[in-house]
C-alpha positions as CSV (number, residue, x, y, z in Angstrom):
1,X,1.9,-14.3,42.1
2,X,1.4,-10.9,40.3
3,X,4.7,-11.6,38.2
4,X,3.1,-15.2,37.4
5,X,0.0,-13.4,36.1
6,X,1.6,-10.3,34.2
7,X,4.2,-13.3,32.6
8,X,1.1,-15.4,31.2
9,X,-0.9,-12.5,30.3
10,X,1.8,-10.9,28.0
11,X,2.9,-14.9,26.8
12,X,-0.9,-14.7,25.5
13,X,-0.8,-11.2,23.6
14,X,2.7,-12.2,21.9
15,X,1.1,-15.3,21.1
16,X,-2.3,-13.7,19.7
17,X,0.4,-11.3,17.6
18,X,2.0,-14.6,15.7
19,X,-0.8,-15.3,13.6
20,X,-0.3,-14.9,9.7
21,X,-2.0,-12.1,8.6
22,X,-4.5,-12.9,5.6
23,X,-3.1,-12.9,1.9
24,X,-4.3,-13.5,-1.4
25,X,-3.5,-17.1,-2.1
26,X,-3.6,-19.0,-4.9
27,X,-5.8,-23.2,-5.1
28,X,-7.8,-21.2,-1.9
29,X,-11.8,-20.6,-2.8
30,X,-13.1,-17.3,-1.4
31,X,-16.6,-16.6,-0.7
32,X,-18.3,-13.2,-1.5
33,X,-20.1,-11.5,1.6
34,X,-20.6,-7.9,-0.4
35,X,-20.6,-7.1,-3.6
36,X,-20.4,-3.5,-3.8
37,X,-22.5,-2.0,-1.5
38,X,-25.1,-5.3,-1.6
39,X,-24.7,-8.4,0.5
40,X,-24.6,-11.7,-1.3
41,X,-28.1,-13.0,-2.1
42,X,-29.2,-16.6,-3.0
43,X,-28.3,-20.5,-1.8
44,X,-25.0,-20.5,-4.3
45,X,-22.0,-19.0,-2.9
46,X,-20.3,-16.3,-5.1
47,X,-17.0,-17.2,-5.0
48,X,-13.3,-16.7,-6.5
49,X,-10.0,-19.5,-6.7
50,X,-7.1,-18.3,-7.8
51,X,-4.3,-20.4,-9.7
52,X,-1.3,-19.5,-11.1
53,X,-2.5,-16.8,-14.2
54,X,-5.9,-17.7,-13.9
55,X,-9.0,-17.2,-11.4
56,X,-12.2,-19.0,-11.7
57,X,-15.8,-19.5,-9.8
58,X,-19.0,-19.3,-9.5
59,X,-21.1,-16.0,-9.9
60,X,-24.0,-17.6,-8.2
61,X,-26.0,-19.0,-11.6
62,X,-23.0,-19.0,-13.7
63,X,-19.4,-20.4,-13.5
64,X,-16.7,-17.5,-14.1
65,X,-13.7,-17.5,-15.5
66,X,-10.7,-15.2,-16.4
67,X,-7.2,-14.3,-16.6
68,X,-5.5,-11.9,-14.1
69,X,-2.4,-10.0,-13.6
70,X,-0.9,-9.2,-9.7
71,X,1.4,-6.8,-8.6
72,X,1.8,-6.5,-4.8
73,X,-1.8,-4.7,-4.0
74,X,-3.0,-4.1,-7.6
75,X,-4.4,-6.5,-9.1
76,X,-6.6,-6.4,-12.8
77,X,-8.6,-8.9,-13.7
78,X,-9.0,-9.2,-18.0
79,X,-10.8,-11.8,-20.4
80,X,-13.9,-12.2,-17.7
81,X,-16.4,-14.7,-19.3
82,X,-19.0,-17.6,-18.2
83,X,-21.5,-19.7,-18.6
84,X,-24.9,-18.8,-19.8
85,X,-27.7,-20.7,-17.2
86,X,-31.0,-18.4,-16.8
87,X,-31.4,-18.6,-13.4
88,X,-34.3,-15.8,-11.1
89,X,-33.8,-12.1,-11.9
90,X,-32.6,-11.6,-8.5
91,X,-29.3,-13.5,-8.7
92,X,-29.2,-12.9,-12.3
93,X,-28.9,-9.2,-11.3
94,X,-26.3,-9.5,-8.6
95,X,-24.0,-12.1,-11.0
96,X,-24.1,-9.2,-13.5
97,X,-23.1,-6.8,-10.6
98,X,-20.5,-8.9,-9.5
99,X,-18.7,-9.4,-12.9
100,X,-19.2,-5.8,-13.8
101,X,-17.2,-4.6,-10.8
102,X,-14.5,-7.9,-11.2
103,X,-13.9,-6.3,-14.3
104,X,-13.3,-2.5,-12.9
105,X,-11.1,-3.8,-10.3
106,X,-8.0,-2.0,-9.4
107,X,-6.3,-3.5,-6.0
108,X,-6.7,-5.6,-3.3
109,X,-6.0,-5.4,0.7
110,X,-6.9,-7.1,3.8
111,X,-9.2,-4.9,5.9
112,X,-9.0,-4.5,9.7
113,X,-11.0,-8.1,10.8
114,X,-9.1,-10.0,8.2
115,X,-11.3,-9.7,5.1
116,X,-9.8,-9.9,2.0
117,X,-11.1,-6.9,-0.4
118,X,-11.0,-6.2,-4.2
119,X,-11.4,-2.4,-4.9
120,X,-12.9,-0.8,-8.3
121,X,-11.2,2.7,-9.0
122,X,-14.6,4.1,-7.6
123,X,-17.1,2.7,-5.2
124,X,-17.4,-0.4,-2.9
125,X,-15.4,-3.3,-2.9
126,X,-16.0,-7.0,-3.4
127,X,-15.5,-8.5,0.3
128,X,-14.8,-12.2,0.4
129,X,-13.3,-14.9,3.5
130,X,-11.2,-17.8,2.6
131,X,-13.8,-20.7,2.2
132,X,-14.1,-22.7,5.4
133,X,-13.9,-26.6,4.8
């Protein structure tokens, strides 16, 4: 009985190991949590898609656009532009924020509970999850 346990418990931690660990991936929306040291304000999601040389979304007023280059972890983004809605001060201010520090971004990596993050040479990072649909 006790070899019947230890079995299924270590079938379950070698199955809980096979998941794919998080990646940047391209035609998948990510949606901001943090941007910097703020949390994501307002009803429209900040969010980034990546395709194959470009990256697109909405700054939560705006829609974004730019080119970008990748290698491995680093990652530049170049070209940033968008739309020009007025929308409150509030989110005006954090989709100012939020392409200010797209445009001083430096690398990416996947922190330790699977969040994707997009580091700035100094300060914060932009923090986004894979859109769920």
């Amino acid at each position: 009985m006790k070899a019947r346990i230890l079995l299924s418990l270590t079938a379950l931690a070698v199955a809980g190991c096979s998941v794919e660990p998080l990646s940047l991936q391209n035609d998948v929306t990510y949606i901001a949590e943090w941007i910097g040291s703020e949390p994501v304000v307002g009803r429209t999601p900040v969010s980034l898609t990546f395709s194959e040389d470009r990256v697109y979304g909405n700054a939560g007023c705006n829609h974004w656009f730019a080119s970008y280059q990748r290698d491995g972890q680093q990652i530049r983004f170049s070209d940033i532009g968008s739309t020009r809605k007025l929308c409150p001060e509030l989110i005006m201010e954090q989709e100012q924020r939020f392409l200010d520090l797209l445009s001083r971004i430096e690398r990416w990596d996947v922190s330790n509970i699977d969040q994707l993050r997009f580091w700035p040479a100094e300060g914060e990072p932009i923090r986004v999850w894979p859109e769920q649909g």
